[in-house]
Steps between C-alpha positions, in 0.01 A plus 500: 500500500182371426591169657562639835829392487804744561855476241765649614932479405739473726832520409766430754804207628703662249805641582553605099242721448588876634151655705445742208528176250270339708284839556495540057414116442179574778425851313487323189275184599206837620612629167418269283196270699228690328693418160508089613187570625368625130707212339302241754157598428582452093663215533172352705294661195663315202542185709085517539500563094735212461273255737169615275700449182527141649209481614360606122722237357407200752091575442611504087652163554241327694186650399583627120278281344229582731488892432351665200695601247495880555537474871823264420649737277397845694711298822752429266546875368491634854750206635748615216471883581551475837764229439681826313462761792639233723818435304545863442479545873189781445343441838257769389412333176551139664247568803208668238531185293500210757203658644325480205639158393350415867153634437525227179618233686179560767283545168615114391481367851144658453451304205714207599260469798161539310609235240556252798126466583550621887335849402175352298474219809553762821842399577682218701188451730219528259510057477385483892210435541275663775449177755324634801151463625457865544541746164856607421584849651454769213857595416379833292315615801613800655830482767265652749317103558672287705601122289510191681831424654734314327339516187715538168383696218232200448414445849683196465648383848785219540542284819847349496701318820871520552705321739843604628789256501724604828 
């Protein structure tokens, strides 16, 4: 297994069960693992279609208003279809769709995140202000320079004191 753990049955304590009873119920467990094995994977397939199909429906809730039109109803076309494949139990068909109905969902996020203002400002550290007597290290230069140590993506350092309570 991929986990590194090991699975095995033991069947025994049983003074019922004949040895060739005992010897069948074994033979059938290796007989049929690759079947439950089969049955596993699919089940971990539509359960991941399910959880987009959620995750389609929670972004629709919270962010419908926010999302264009077209985008709203191409998420809500996909979210349906692969709704259908899932309660049909098509992992095939299920799988195909909630990958595209993911690729939508990162297409809003996309959107989501540009309407926000963090994109058109540089992000969440774009409102720091450089500080130091010395110019702030060039963040776009190339890996090969060595940056100041400590310094955030502005150069910014913070001195903070903590005290232990024993």
């Amino acid at each position: 297994m991929a986990s590194g753990k090991s699975q095995s049955i033991s069947i025994s304590g049983s003074t019922r069960l004949s040895e060739a009873d005992k010897k069948r119920m074994v033979e059938d467990a290796e007989h049929y693992a690759e079947a439950d094995k089969k049955r596993r994977e699919d089940a971990e397939k539509l359960n991941t279609a399910d959880a987009t199909c959620y995750e389609a429906e929670k972004m629709l809730a919270n962010f419908a208003e926010k999302l264009t039109d077209e985008l709203k109803k191409r998420i809500e076309a996909s979210l349906r279809e692969t709704k259908e494949a899932f309660v049909k139990k098509d992992v095939v068909l299920a799988t195909e769709r909630a990958e595209a109905l993911k690729k939508l969902l990162k297409e809003a996020g996309m959107a989501l995140y540009a309407q926000s203002g963090q994109a058109q400002r540089g992000g969440p550290y774009a409102e720091t202000p450089w500080e130091g007597p010395e110019p702030p290290p060039n963040i776009n230069a190339p890996s090969g320079e060595p940056r100041p140590s400590g310094s955030g993506p502005r150069g910014k350092v913070v001195d903070a004191e903590y005290h232990e309570n024993k």
